[in-house]
mmCIF file of the N, C-alpha and C atoms, coordinates in Angstrom:
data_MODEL
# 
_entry.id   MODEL 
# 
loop_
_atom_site.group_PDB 
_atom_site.id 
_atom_site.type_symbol 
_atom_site.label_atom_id 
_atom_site.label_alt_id 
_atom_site.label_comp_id 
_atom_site.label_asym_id 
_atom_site.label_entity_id 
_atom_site.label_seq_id 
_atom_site.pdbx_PDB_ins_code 
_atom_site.Cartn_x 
_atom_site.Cartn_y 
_atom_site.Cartn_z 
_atom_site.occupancy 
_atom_site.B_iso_or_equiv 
_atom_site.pdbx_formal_charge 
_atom_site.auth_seq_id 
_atom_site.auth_comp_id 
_atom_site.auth_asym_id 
_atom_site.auth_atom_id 
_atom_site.pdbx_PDB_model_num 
ATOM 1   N N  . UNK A 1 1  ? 18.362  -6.099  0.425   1.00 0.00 ? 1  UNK A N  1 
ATOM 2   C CA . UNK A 1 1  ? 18.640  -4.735  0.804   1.00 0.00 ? 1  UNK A CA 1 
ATOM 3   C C  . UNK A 1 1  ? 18.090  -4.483  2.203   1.00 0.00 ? 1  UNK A C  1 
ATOM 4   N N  . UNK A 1 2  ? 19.117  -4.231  3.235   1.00 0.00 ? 2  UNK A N  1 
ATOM 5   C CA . UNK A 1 2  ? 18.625  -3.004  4.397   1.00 0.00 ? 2  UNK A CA 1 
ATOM 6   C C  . UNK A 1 2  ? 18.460  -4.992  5.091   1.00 0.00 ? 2  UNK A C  1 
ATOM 7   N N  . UNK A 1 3  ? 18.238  -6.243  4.600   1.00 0.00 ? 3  UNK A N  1 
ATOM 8   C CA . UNK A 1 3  ? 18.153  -7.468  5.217   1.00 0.00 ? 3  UNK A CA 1 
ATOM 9   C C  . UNK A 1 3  ? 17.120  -7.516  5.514   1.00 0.00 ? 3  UNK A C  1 
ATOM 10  N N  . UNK A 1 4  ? 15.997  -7.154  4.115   1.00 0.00 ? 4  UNK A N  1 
ATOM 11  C CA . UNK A 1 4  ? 14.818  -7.167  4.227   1.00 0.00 ? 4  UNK A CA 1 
ATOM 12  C C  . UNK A 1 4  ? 14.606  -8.917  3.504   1.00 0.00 ? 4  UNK A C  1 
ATOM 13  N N  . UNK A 1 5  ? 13.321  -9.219  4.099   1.00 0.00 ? 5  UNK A N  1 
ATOM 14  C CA . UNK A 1 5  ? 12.797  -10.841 3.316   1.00 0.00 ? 5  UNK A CA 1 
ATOM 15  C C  . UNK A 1 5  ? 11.760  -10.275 2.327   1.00 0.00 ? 5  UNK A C  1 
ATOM 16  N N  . UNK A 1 6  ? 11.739  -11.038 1.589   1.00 0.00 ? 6  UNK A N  1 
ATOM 17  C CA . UNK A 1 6  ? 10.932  -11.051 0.772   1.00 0.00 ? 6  UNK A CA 1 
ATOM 18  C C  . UNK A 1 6  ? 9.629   -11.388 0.024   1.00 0.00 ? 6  UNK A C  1 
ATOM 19  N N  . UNK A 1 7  ? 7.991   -11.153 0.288   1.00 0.00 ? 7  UNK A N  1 
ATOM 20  C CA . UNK A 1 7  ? 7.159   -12.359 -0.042  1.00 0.00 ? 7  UNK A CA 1 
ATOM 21  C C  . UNK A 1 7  ? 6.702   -11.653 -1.621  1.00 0.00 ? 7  UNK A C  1 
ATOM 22  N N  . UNK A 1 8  ? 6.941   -12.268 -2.642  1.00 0.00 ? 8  UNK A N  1 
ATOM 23  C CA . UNK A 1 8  ? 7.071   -12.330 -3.781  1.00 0.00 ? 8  UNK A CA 1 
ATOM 24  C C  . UNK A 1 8  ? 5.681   -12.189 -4.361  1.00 0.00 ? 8  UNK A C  1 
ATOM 25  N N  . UNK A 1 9  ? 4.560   -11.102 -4.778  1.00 0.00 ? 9  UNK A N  1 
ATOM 26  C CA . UNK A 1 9  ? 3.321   -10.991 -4.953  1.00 0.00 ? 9  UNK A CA 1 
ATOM 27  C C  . UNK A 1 9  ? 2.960   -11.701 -6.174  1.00 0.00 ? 9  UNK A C  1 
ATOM 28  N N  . UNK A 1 10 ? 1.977   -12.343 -6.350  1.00 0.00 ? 10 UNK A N  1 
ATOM 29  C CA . UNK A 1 10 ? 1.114   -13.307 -7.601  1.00 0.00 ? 10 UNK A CA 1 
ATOM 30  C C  . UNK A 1 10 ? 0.498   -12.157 -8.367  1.00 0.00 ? 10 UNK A C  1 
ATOM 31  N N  . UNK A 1 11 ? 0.487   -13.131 -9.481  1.00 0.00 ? 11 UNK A N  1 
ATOM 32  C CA . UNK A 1 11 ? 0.213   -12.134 -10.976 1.00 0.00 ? 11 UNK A CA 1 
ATOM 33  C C  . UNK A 1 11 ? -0.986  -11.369 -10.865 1.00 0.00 ? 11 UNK A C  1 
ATOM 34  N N  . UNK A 1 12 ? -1.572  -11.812 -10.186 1.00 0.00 ? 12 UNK A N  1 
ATOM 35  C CA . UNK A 1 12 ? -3.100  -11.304 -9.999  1.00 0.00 ? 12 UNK A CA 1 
ATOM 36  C C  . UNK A 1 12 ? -2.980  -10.050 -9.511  1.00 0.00 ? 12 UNK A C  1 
ATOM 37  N N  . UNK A 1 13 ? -2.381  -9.656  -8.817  1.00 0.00 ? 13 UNK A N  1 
ATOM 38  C CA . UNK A 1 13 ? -1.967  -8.434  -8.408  1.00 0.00 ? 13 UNK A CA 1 
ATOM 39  C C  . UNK A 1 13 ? -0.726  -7.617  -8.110  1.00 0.00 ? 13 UNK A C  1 
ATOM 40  N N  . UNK A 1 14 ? -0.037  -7.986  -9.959  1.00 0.00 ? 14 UNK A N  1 
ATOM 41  C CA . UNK A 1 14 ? 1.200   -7.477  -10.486 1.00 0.00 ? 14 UNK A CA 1 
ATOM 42  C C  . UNK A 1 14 ? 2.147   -7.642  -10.100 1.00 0.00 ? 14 UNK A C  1 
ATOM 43  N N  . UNK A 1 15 ? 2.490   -8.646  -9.034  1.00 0.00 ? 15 UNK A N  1 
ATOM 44  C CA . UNK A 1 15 ? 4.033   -9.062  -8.551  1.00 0.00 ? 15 UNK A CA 1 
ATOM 45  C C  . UNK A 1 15 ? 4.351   -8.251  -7.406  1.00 0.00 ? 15 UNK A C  1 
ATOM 46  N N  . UNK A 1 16 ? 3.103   -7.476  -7.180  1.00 0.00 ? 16 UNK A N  1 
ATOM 47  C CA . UNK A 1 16 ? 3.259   -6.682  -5.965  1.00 0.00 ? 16 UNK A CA 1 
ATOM 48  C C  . UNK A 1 16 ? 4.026   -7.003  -4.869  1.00 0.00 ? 16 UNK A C  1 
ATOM 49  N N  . UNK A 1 17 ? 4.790   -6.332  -4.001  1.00 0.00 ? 17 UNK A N  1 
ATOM 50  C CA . UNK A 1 17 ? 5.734   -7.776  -3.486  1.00 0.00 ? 17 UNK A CA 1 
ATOM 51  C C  . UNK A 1 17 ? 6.497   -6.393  -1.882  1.00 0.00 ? 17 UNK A C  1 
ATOM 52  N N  . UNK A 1 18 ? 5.312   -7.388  -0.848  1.00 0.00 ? 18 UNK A N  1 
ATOM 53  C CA . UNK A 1 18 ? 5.662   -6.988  0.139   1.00 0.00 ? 18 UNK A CA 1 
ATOM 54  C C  . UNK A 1 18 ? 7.469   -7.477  0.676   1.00 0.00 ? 18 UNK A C  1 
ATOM 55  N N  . UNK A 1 19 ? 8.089   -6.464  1.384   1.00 0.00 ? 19 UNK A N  1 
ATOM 56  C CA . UNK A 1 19 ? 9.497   -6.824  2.351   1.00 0.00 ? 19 UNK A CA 1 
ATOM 57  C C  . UNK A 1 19 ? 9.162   -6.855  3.447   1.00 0.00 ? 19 UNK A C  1 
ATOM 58  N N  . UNK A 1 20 ? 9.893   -7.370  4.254   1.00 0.00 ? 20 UNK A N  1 
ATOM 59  C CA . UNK A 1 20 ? 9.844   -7.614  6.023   1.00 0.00 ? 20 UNK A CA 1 
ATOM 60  C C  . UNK A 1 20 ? 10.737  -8.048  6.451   1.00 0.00 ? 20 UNK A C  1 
ATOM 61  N N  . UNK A 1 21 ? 10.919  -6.646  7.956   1.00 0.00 ? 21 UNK A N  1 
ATOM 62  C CA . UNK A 1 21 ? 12.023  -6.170  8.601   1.00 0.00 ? 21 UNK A CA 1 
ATOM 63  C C  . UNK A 1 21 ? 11.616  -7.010  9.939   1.00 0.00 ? 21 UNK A C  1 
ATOM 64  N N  . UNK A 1 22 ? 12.473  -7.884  10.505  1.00 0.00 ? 22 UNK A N  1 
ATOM 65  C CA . UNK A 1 22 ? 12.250  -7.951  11.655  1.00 0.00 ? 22 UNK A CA 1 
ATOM 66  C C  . UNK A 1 22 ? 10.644  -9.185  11.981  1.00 0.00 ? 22 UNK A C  1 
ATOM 67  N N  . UNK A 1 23 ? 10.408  -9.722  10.834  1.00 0.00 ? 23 UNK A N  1 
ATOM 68  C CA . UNK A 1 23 ? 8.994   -10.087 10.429  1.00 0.00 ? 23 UNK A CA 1 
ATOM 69  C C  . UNK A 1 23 ? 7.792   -9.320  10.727  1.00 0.00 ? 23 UNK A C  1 
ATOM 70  N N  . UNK A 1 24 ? 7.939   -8.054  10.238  1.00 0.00 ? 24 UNK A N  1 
ATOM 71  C CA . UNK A 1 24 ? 7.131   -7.130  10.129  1.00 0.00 ? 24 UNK A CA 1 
ATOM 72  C C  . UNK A 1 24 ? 6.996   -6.670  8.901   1.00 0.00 ? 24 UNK A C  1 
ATOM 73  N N  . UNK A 1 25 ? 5.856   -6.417  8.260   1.00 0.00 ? 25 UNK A N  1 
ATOM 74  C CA . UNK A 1 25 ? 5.326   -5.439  6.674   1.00 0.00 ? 25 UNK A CA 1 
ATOM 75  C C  . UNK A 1 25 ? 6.660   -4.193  6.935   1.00 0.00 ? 25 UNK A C  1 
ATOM 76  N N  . UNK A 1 26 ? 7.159   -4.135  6.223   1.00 0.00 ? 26 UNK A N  1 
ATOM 77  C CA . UNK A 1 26 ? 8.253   -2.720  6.287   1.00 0.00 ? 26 UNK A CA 1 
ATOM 78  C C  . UNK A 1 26 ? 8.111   -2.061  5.054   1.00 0.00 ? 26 UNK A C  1 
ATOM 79  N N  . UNK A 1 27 ? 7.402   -2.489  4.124   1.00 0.00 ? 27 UNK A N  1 
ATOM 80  C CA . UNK A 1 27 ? 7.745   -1.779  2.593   1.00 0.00 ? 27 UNK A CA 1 
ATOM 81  C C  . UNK A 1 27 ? 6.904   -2.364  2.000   1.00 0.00 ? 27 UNK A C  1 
ATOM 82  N N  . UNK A 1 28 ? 6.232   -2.014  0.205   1.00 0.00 ? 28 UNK A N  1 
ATOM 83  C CA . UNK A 1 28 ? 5.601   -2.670  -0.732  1.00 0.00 ? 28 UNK A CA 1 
ATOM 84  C C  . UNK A 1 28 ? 6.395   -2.105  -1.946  1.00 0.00 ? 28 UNK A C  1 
ATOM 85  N N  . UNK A 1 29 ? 6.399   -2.974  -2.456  1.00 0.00 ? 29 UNK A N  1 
ATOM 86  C CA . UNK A 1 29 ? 6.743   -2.739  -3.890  1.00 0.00 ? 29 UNK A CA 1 
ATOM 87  C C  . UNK A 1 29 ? 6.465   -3.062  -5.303  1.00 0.00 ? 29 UNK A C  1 
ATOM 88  N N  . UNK A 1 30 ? 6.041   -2.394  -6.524  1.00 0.00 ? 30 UNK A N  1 
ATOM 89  C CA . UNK A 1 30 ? 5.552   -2.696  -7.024  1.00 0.00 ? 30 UNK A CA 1 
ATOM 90  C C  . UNK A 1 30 ? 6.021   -1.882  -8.299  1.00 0.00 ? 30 UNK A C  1 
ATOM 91  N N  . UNK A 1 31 ? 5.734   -2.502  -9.448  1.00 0.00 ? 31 UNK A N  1 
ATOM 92  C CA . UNK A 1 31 ? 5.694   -1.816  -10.756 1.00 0.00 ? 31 UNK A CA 1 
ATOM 93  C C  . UNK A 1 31 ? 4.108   -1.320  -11.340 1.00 0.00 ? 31 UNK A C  1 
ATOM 94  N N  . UNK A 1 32 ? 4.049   -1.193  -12.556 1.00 0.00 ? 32 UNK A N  1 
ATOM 95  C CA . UNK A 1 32 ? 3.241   -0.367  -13.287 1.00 0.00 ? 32 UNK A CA 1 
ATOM 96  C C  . UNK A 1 32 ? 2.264   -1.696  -13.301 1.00 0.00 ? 32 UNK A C  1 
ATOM 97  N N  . UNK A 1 33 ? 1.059   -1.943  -13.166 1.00 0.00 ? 33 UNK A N  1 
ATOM 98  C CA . UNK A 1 33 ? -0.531  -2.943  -13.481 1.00 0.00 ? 33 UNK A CA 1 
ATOM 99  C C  . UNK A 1 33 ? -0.163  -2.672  -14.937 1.00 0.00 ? 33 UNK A C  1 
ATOM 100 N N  . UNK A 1 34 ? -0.370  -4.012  -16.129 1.00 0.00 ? 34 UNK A N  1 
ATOM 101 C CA . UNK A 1 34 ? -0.557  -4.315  -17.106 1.00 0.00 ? 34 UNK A CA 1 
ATOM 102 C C  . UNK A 1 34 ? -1.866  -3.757  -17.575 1.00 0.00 ? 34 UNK A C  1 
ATOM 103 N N  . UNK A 1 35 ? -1.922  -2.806  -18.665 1.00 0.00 ? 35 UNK A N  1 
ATOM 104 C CA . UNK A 1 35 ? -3.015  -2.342  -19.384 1.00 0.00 ? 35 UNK A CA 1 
ATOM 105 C C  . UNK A 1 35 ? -3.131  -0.471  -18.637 1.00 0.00 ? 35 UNK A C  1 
ATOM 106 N N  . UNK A 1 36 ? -2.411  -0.676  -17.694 1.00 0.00 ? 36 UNK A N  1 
ATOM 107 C CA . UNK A 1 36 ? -2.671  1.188   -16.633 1.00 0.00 ? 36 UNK A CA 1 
ATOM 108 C C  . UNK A 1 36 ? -2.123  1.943   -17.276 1.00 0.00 ? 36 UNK A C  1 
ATOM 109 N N  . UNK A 1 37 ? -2.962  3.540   -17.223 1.00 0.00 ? 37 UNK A N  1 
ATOM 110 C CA . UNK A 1 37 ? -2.119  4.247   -17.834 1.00 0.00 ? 37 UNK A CA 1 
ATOM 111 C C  . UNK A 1 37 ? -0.531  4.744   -17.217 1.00 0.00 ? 37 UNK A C  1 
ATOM 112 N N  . UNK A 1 38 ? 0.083   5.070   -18.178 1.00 0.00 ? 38 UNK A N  1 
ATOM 113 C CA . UNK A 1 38 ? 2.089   5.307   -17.640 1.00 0.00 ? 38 UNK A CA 1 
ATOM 114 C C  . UNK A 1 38 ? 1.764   6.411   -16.333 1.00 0.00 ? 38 UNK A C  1 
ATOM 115 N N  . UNK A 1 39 ? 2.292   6.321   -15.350 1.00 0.00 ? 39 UNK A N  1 
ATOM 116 C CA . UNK A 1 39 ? 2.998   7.297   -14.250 1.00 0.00 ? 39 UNK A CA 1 
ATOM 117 C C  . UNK A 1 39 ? 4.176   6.950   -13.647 1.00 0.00 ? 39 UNK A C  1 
ATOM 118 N N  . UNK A 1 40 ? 4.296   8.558   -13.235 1.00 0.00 ? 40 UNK A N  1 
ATOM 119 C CA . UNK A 1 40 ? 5.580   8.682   -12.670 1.00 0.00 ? 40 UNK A CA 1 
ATOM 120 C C  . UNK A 1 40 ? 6.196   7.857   -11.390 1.00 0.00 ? 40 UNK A C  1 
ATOM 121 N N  . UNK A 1 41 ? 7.350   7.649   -11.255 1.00 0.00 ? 41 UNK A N  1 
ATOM 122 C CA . UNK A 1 41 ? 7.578   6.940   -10.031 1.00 0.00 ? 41 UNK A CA 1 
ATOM 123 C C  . UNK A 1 41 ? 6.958   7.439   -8.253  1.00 0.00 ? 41 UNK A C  1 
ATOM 124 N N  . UNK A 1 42 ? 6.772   6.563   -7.979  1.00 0.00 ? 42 UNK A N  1 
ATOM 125 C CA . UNK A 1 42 ? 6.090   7.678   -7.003  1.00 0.00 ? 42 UNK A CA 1 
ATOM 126 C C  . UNK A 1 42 ? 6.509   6.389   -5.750  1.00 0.00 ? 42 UNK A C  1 
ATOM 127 N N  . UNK A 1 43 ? 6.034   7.018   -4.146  1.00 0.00 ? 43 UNK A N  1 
ATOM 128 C CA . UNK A 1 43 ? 6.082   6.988   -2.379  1.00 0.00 ? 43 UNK A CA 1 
ATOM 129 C C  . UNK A 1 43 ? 4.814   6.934   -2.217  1.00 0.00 ? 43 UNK A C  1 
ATOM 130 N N  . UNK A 1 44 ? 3.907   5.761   -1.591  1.00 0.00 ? 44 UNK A N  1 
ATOM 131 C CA . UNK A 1 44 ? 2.769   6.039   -1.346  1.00 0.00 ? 44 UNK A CA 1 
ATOM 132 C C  . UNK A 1 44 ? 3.197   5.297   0.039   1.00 0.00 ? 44 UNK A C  1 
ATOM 133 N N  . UNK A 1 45 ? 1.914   5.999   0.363   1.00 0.00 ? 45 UNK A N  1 
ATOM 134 C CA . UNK A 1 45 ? 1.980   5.279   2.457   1.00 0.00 ? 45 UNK A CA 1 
ATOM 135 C C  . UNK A 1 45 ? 0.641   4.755   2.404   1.00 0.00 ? 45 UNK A C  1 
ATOM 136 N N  . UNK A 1 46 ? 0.521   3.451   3.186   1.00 0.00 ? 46 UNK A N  1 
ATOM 137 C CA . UNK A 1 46 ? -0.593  2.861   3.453   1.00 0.00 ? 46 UNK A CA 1 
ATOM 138 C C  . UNK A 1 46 ? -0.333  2.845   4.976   1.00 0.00 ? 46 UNK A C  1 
ATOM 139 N N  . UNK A 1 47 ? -1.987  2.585   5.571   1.00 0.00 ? 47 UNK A N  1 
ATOM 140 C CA . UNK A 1 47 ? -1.995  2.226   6.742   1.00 0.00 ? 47 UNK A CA 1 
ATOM 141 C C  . UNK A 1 47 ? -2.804  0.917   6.969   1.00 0.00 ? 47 UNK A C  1 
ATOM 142 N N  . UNK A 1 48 ? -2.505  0.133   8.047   1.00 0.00 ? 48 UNK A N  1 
ATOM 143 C CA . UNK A 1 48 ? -3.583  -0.875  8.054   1.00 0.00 ? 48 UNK A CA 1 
ATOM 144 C C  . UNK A 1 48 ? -4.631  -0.384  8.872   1.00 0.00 ? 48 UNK A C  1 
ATOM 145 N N  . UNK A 1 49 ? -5.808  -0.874  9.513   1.00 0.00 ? 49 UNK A N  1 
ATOM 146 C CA . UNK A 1 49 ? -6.878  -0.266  10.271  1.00 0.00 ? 49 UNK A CA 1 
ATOM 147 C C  . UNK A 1 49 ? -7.894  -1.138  10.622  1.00 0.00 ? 49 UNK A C  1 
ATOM 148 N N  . UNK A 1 50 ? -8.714  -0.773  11.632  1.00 0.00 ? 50 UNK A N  1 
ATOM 149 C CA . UNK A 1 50 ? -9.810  -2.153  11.935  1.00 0.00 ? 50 UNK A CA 1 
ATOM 150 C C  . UNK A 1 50 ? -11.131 -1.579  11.082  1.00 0.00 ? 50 UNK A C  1 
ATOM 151 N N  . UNK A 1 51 ? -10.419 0.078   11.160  1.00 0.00 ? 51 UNK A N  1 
ATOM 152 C CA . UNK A 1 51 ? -12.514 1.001   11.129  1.00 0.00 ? 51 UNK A CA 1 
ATOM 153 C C  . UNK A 1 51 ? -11.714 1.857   10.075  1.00 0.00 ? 51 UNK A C  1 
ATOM 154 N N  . UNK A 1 52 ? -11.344 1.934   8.782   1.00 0.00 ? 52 UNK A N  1 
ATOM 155 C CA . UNK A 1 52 ? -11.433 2.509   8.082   1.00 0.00 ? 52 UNK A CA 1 
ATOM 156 C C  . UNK A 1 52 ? -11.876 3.867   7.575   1.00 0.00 ? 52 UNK A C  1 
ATOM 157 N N  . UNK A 1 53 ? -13.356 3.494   7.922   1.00 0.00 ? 53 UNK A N  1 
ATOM 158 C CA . UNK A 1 53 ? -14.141 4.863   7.651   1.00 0.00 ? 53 UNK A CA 1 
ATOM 159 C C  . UNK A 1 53 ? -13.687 5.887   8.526   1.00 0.00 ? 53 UNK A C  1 
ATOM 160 N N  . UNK A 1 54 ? -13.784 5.422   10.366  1.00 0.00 ? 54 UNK A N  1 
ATOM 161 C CA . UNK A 1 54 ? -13.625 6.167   11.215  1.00 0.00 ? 54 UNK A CA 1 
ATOM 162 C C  . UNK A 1 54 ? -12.197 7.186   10.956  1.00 0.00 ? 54 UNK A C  1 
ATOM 163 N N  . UNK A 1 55 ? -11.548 6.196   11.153  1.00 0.00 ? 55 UNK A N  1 
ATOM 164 C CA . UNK A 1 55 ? -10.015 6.739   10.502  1.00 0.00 ? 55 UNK A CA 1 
ATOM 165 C C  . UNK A 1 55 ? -9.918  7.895   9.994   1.00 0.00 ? 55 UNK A C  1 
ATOM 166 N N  . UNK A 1 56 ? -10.532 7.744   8.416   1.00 0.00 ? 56 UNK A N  1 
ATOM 167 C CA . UNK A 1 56 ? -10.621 8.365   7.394   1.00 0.00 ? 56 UNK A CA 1 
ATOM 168 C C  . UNK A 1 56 ? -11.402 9.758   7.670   1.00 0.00 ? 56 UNK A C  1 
ATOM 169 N N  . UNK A 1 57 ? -12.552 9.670   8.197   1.00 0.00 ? 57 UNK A N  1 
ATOM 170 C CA . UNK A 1 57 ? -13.223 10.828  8.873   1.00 0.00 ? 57 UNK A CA 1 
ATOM 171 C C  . UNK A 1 57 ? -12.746 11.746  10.000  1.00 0.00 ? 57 UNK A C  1 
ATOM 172 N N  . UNK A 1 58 ? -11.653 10.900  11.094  1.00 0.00 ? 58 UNK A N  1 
ATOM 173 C CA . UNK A 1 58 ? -11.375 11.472  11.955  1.00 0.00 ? 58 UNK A CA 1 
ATOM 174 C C  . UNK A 1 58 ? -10.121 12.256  11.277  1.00 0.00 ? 58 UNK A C  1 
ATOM 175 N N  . UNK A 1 59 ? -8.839  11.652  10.134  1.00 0.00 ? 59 UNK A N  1 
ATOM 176 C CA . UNK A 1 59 ? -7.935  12.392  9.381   1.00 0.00 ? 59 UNK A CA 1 
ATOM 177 C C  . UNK A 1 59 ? -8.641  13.897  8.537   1.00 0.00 ? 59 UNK A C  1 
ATOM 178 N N  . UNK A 1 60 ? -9.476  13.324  8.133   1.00 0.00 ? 60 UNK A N  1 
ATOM 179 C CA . UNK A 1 60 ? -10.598 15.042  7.865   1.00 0.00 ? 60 UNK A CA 1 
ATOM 180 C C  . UNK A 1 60 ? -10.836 16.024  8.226   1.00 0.00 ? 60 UNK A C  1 
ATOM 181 N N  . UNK A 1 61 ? -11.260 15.938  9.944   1.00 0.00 ? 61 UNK A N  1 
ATOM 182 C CA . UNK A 1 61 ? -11.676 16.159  10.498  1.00 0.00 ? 61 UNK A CA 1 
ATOM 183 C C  . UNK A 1 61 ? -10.035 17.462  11.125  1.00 0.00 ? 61 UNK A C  1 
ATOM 184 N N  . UNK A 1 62 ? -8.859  16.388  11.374  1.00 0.00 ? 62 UNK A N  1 
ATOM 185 C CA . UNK A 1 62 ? -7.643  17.356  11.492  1.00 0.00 ? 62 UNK A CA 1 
ATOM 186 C C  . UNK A 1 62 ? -7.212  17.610  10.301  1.00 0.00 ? 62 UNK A C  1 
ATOM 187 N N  . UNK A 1 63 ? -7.729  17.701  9.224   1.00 0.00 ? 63 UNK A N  1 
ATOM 188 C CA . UNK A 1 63 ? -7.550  18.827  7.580   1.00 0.00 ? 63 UNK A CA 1 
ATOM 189 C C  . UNK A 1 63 ? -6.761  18.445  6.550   1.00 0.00 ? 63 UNK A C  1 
ATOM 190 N N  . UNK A 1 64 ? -6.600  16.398  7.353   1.00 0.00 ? 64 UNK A N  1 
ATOM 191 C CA . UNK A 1 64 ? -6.406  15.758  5.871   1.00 0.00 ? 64 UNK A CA 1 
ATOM 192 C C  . UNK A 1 64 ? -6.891  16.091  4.695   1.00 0.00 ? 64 UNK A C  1 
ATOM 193 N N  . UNK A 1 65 ? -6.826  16.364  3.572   1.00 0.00 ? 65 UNK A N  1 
ATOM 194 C CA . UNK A 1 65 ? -7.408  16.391  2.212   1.00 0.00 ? 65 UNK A CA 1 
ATOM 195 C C  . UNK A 1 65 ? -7.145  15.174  1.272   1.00 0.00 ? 65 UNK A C  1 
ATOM 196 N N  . UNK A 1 66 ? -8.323  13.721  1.213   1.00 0.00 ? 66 UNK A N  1 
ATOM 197 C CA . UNK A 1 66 ? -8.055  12.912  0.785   1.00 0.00 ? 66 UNK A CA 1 
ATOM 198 C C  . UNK A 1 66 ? -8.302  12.712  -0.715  1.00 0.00 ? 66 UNK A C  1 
ATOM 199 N N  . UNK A 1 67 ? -7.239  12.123  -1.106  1.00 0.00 ? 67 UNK A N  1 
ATOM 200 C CA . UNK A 1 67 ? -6.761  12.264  -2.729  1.00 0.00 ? 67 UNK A CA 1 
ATOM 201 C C  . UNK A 1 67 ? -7.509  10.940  -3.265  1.00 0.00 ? 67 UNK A C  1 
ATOM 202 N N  . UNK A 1 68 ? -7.319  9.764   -2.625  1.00 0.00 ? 68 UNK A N  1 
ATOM 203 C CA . UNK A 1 68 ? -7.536  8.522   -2.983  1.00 0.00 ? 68 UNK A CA 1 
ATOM 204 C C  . UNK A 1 68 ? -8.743  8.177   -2.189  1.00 0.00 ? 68 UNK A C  1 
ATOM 205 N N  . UNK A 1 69 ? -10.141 7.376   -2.600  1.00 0.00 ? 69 UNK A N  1 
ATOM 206 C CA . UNK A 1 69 ? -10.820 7.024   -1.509  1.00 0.00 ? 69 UNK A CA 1 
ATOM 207 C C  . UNK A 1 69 ? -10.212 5.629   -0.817  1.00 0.00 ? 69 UNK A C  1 
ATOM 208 N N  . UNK A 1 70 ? -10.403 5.329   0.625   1.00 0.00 ? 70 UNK A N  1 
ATOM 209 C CA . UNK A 1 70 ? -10.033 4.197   1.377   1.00 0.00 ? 70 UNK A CA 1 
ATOM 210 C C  . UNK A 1 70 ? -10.498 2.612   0.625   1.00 0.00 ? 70 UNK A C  1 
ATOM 211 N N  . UNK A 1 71 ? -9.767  1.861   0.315   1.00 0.00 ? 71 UNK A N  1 
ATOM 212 C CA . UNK A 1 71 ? -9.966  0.843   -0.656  1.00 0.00 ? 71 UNK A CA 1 
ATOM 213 C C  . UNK A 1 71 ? -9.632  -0.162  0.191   1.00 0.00 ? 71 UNK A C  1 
ATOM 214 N N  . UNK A 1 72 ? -9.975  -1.544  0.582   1.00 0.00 ? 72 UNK A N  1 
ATOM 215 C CA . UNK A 1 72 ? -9.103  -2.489  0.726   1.00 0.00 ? 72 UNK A CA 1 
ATOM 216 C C  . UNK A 1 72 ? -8.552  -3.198  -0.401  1.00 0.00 ? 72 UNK A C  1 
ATOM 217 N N  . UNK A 1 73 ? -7.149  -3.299  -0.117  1.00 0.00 ? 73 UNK A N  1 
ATOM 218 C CA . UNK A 1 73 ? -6.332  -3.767  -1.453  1.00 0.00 ? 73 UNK A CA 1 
ATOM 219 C C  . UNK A 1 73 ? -5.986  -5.212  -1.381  1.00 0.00 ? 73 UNK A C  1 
ATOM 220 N N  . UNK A 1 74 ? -5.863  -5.922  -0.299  1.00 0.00 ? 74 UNK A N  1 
ATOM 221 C CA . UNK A 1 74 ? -5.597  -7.441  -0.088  1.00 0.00 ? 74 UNK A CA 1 
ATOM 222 C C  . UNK A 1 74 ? -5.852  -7.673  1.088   1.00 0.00 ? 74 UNK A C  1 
ATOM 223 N N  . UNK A 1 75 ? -5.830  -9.023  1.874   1.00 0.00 ? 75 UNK A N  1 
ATOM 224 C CA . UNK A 1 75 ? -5.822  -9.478  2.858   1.00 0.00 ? 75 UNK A CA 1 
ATOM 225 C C  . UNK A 1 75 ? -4.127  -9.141  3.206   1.00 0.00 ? 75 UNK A C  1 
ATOM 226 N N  . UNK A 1 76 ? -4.081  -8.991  4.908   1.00 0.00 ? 76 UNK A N  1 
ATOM 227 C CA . UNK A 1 76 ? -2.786  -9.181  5.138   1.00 0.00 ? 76 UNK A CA 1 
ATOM 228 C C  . UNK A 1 76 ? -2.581  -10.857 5.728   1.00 0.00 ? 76 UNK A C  1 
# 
């Protein structure tokens, strides 16, 4: 789709399964983690970052209201 590639995510972290446009991260995709409770389909946005915290404090700071705390989720 859209002539995206595909890198196919390991079980370890649910088949999670980045696309790439252009050989660039363009998308993630993923189903429901085995044992999680059920939710709705959902759009989440990630960003990558060197300083995290800073980031995160400076989005605050212009009246982000953060829902999720900043996690690293994998290596890229």
């Amino acid at each position: 789709m859209f002539g995206w590639e595909y890198d196919i995510g390991v079980p370890e972290y649910g088949g999670y399964t980045n696309a790439r446009a252009g050989g660039r991260t363009a998308a993630g995709l993923g189903g429901p983690m085995p044992g999680a409770p059920p939710v709705p389909a959902t759009w989440s946005l990630y960003f990558a970052t060197n300083d995290i915290e800073a980031d995160v404090a400076r989005a605050a700071e212009l009246g982000v209201k953060v829902h999720v705390p900043a996690m690293s989720v994998a290596p890229l």
